[in-house]
Structure formats: structure tokens, C-alpha cells
C-alpha positions as CSV (number, residue, x, y, z in Angstrom):
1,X,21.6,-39.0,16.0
2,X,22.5,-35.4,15.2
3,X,26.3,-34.0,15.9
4,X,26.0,-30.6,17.9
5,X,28.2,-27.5,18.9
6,X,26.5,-26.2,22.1
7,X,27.9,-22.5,23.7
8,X,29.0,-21.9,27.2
9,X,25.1,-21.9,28.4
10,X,24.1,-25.3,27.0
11,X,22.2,-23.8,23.9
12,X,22.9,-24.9,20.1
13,X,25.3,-23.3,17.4
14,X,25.6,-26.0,15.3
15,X,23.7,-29.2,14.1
16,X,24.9,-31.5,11.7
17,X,24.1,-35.2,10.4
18,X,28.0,-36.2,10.3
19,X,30.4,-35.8,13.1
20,X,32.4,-32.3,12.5
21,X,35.5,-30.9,14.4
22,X,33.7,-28.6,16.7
23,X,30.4,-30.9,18.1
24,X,30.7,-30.8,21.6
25,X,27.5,-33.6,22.4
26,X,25.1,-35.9,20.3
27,X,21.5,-35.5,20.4
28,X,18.9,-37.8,19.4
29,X,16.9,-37.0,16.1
30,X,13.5,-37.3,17.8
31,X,14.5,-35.0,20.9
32,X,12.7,-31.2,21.1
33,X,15.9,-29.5,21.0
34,X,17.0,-30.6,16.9
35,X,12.9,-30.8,16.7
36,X,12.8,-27.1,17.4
37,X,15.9,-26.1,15.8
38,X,15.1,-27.7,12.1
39,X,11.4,-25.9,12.6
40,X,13.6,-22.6,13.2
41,X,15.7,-23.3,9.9
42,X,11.5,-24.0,7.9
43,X,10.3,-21.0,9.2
44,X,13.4,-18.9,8.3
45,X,13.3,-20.3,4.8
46,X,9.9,-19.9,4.3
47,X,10.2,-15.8,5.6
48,X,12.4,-15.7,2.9
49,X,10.6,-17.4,0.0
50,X,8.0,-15.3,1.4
51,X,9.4,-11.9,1.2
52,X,11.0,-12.9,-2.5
53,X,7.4,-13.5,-3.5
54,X,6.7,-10.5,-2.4
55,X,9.2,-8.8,-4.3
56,X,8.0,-10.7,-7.7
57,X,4.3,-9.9,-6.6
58,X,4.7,-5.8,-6.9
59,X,6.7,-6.3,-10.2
60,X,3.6,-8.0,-11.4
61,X,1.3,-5.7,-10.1
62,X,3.4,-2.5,-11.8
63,X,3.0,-4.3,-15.1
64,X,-0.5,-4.8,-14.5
65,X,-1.2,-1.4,-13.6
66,X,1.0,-0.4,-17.1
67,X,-1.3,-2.6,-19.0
68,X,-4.5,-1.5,-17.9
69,X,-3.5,2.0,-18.1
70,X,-2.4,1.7,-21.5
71,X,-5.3,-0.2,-22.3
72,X,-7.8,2.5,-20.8
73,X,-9.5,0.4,-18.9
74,X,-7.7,2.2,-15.4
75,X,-6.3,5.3,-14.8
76,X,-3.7,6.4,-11.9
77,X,-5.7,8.6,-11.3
78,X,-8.2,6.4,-10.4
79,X,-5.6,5.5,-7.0
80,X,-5.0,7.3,-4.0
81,X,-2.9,10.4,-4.3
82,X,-0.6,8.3,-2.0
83,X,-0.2,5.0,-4.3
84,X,-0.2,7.4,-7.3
85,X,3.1,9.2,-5.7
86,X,5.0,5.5,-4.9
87,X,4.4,4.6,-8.6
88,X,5.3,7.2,-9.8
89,X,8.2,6.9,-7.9
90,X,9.0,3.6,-9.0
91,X,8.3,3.9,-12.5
92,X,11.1,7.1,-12.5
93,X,13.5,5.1,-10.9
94,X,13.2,1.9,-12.9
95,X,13.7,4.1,-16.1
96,X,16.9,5.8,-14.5
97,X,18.3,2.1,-13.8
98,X,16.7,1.1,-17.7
99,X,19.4,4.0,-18.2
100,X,21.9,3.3,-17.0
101,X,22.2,-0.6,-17.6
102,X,22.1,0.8,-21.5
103,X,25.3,2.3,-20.6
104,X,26.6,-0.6,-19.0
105,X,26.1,-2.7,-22.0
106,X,27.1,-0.6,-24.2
107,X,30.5,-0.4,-22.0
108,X,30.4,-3.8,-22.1
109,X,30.3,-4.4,-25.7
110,X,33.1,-2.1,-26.3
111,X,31.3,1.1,-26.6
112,X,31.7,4.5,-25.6
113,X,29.8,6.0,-22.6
């Protein structure tokens, strides 16, 4: 049995295991509402690991891109004048943040800015 808070028009707010101030019915585990609702809560998490992956993917790619070009095995040049501009882009504004989190350290450890 799940513990819900329902709103005026019948649908869920809140589902819980234990009983909590605000549940307004019970529902059975095995019913299509708390079925659906717990699939909602998967899919959300998953979008989420998803889009941090993501995030971690380009970092990888950026570094890959460095190493071959460092290594002259790839040039930028080698990309569309487009994906040439956004890592360019990137690369500028990651060195202004490098930058700037000197300076914060250095604040940090007592020194002047």
C-alpha cells in the first residue's frame, strides 16, 4: 500500500511508503496509478543521468580533439567552419574561467588579487 496526497481533481501530488500528514487516500502497490507514477520518477532520473553524460561526453571529446591536435594527427581545420567557431569558443572561455579560479585560490590562500 502506498500513502497518497491527491489535488482537488483526483490526480497525485504525493506518494509515499509510510503514512505522512497530508495523504488524503491509500492506493494499492500493484494499481496503474503508483505503477505510472514511479515509471514518471525512472524516466525523469534517467533524462537526467542522461543529460549529465552528456555534459561529461563533450568534456571528453574537447580533450580528445586537444590531444589529436597536439599530436598532428587532426587539425581544426580539418572541422566545419561551424564546429571550428564553438571550440574555439569553448576553449577561450574555459581559459578565462582557468583564470579566474587562479585568482580565487590565490584569494583563498591568503593572497593578493
Amino acid at each position: 500500500m502506498f500513502y497518497v496526497h491527491r489535488d482537488a481533481a483526483g490526480q497525485l501530488l504525493r506518494v509515499e511508503a509510510a503514512p505522512f500528514d497530508e495523504y488524503t487516500d491509500m492506493v494499492p502497490a500493484d494499481s496503474a496509478e503508483i505503477q505510472a507514477w514511479f515509471a514518471d520518477d525512472v524516466v525523469e532520473n534517467s533524462l537526467k543521468q542522461l543529460k549529465q553524460s552528456d555534459l561529461d561526453m563533450i568534456r571528453v571529446l574537447e580533450d580528445l580533439i586537444e590531444v589529436l591536435t597536439a599530436k598532428g594527427v587532426f587539425s581544426i581545420t580539418d572541422l566545419p567552419p561551424g564546429a571550428q567557431a564553438k571550440l574555439l569558443n569553448r576553449s577561450s572561455a574555459r581559459k578565462a574561467l582557468g583564470s579566474l579560479n587562479n585568482l580565487i585560490e590565490e584569494d583563498e590562500e591568503g593572497g593578493l588579487i
